[in-house]
N, C-alpha and C positions, 0 to 999 in steps of 0.2 A: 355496588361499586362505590370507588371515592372518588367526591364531586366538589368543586368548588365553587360556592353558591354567597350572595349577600341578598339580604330579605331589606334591608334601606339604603338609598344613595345618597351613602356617607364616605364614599372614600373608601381605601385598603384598609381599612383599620376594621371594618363592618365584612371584611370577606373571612368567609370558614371554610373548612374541610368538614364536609358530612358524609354521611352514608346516603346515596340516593340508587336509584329502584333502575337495572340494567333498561335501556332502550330498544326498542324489538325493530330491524328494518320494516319499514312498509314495500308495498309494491316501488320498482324503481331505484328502493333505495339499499347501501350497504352500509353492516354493523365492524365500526372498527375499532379496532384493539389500539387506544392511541399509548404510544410509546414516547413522543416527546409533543409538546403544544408551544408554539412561539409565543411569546408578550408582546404588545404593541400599543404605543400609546394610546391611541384610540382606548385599550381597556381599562386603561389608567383614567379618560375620562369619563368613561362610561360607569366606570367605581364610583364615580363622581356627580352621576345624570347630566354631566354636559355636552353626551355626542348624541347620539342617536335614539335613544331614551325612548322615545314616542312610540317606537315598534317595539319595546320589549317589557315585559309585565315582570314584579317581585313575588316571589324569590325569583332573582335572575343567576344562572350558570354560566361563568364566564368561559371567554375565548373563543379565538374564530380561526388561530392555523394551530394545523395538527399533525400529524405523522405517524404512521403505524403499519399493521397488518390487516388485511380482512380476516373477519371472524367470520360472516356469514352475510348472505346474499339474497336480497328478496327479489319477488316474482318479475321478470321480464326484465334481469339487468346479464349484459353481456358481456358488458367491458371486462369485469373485473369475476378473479375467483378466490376461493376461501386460499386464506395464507400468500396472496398478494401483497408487494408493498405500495403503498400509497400513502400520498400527501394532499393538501387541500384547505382552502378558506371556504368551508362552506357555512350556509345560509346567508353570511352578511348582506345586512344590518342588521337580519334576524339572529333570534337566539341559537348558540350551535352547542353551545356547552365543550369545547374542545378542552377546557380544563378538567379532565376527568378521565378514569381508565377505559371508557366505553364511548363513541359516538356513533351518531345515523345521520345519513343523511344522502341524497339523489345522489347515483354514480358519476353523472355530470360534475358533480359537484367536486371530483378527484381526477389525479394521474397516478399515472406509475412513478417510482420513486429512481432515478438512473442508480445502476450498480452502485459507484463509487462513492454514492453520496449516504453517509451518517443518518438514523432518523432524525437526531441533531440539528443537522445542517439542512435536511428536508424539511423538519417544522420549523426554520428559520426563512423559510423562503417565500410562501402563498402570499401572503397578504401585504408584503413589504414588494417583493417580488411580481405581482400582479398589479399592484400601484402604481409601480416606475414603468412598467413592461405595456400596458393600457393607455397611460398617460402620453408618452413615449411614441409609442406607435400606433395605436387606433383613433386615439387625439390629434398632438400633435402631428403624423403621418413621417417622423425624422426621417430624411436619407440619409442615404451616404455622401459626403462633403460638405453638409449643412454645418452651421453652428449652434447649441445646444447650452445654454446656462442651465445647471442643477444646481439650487439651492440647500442648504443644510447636505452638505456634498459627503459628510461623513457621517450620515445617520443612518437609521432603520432604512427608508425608501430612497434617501441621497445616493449612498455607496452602493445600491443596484443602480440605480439610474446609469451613474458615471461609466457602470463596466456595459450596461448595456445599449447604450449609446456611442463606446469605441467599437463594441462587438458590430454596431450596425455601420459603421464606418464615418460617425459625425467625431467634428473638435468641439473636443466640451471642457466648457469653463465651471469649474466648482466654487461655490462660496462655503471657505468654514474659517475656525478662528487657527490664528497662524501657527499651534501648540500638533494640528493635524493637518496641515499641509504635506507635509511626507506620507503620509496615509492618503490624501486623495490624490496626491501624484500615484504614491503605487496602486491608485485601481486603474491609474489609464491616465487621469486628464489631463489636459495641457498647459493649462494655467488655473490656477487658485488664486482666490479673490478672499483677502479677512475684511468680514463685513463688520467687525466691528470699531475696523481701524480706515477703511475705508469706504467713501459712498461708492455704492453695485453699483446703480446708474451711469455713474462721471465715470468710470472705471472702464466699463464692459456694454460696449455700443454694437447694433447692426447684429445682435443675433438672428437667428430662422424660429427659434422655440428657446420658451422657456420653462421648465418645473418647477414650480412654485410653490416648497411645503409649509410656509405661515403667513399671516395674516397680517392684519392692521395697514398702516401708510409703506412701511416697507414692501410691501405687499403689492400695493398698487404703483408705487413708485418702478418695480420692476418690469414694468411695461413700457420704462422708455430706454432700456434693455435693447429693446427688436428694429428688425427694420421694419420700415413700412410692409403691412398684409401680415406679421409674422405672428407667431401664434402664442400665446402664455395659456398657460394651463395649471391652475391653482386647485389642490386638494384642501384648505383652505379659505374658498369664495366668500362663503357664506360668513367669515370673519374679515372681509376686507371692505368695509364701506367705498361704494362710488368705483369698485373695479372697471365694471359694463360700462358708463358713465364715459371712464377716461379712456379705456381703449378707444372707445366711438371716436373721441375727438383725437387723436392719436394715428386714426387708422391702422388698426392692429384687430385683431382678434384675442379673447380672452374667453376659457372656457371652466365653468365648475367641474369639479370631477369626483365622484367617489367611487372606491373601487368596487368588483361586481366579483362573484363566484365565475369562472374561467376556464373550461377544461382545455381549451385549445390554446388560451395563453401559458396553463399552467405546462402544460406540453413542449414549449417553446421553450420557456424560463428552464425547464428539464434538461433539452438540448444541450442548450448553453454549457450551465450545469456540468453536463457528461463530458464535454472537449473541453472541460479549464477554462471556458472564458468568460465562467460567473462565478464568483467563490462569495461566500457569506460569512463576514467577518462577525464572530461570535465574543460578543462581550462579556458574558458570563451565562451561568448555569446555577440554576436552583428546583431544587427539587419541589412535587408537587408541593408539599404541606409548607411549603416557603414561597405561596403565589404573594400573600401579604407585600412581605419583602420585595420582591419583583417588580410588583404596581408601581412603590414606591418609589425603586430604583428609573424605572424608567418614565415617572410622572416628574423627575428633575427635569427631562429634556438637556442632558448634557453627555446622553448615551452614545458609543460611538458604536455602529455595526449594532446586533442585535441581542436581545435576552431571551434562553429559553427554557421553557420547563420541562425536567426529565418526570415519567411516570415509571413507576417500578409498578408491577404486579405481585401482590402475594397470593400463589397458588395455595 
């Protein structure tokens, strides 16, 4: 099969297209036929050895959201059957190799794909999708009438967050630069903040939760955002010196997060999904042998919605 692999962490420029050797399910696990794989920054740093690195050994096979059919079904899985569609971030932080015509991986590790949704828009969804979806509601706990700040409110995790936090029935305040304000008004929010022309904090007081996707004093500054008890949740942490620090004296709560393999979130984010009230705004499309390109595009960080790779099959 054709696999996209870098043997040093050098960046896009060190990723190829090889031939690599088809993957056999194990017990538990199913063999999918991926049809499209999402990009997400995160592999853009990992191109890079600056995210996760520690778990994963060279030649490394990128990618971690995928979309496709089942090919084949190993011992003791029920969920799912050959010629099913299915989606999924699986292994992360482990290696999943989702940039390639073939994956494996625990049936856990997938859903079903709702009718109306594109493999397209399915491998746009896992891992941007389970970010905001986790963050959101297993972290934070959002309800309905709370107030919700999403930062980078027109990104890869932003522009889920926004829809799924109206879908749960919070007011949520977006921060992006004011050229996509009419974009984060149309996913739902009720007011947008340009963080670059205005300080978040003086701005936007007395939130319930915040999402919090970068780092540094910005970062930390966003915690006085909340009201007293309220909760920030940064995918991020571990780039933000002195967070824990400052919530303590704040009386706020601040929590690191990264996201996990999800069947029962991915299930929910589905739901959504299927009644219109999560749509994934698709930035572009590149095909496998143009993963290069893709890294690149979206290691600017100025991507709005997401990037996805189509895989063709040559039978």
């Amino acid at each position: 099969m054709r696999a996209i692999v870098q043997d040093e962490w050098d960046g896009p420029d060190s990723v190829r297209l090889v031939d690599a050797p088809e993957p056999r399910p194990a017990p538990t696990e199913v063999k999918v036929r991926v049809h499209a794989a999402g990009v997400n920054p995160v592999d853009y740093y990992t191109s890079r050895g600056l995210a996760y690195n520690r778990v994963l050994d060279l030649p490394f096979s990128h990618g971690w959201d995928v979309a496709g059919v089942v090919e084949e079904v190993g011992y003791g899985v029920s969920r799912f059957h050959v010629g099913d569609r299915v989606f999924g971030m699986p292994w992360f932080p482990r290696e999943a190799g989702g940039y390639a015509e073939f994956v494996t991986a625990p049936s856990r590790h997938f859903a079903t794909i709702p009718t109306r949704l594109s493999f397209v828009e399915a491998a746009a969804l896992p891992l941007a999708g389970l970010t905001a979806w986790q963050m959101l509601v297993d972290v934070a706990r959002l309800a309905s009438g709370q107030r919700v700040l999403v930062s980078a409110a027109a990104g890869g995790v932003g522009h889920l967050a926004v829809q799924i936090a109206k879908a749960r029935g919070a007011y949520v305040i977006g921060t992006a630069r004011t050229a996509k304000h009419d974009f984060v008004r149309g996913l739902g929010a009720d007011e947008v903040v340009d963080y670059t022309t205005t300080v978040v904090h003086e701005a936007v007081r007395d939130v319930d939760a915040v999402i919090q996707m970068f780092g540094g004093a910005a970062g930390c500054d966003a915690l006085y955002c909340l009201r007293a008890g309220g909760v920030l949740v940064s995918a991020q942490a571990a780039w933000t010196p002195g967070l824990f620090d400052r919530a303590r004296e704040l009386n706020v709560h601040a929590y690191d997060y990264l996201v996990e393999p999800d069947a029962a979130g991915l299930q929910s984010i589905a739901e959504l999904a299927a009644d219109g009230r999560l749509r994934v705004h698709l930035a572009a499309q590149y095909p496998l042998s143009e993963a290069a390109q893709a890294l690149k595009v979206i290691g600017d960080s100025r991507t709005t919605g997401k990037i996805v790779l189509t895989v063709e099959h040559h039978h």
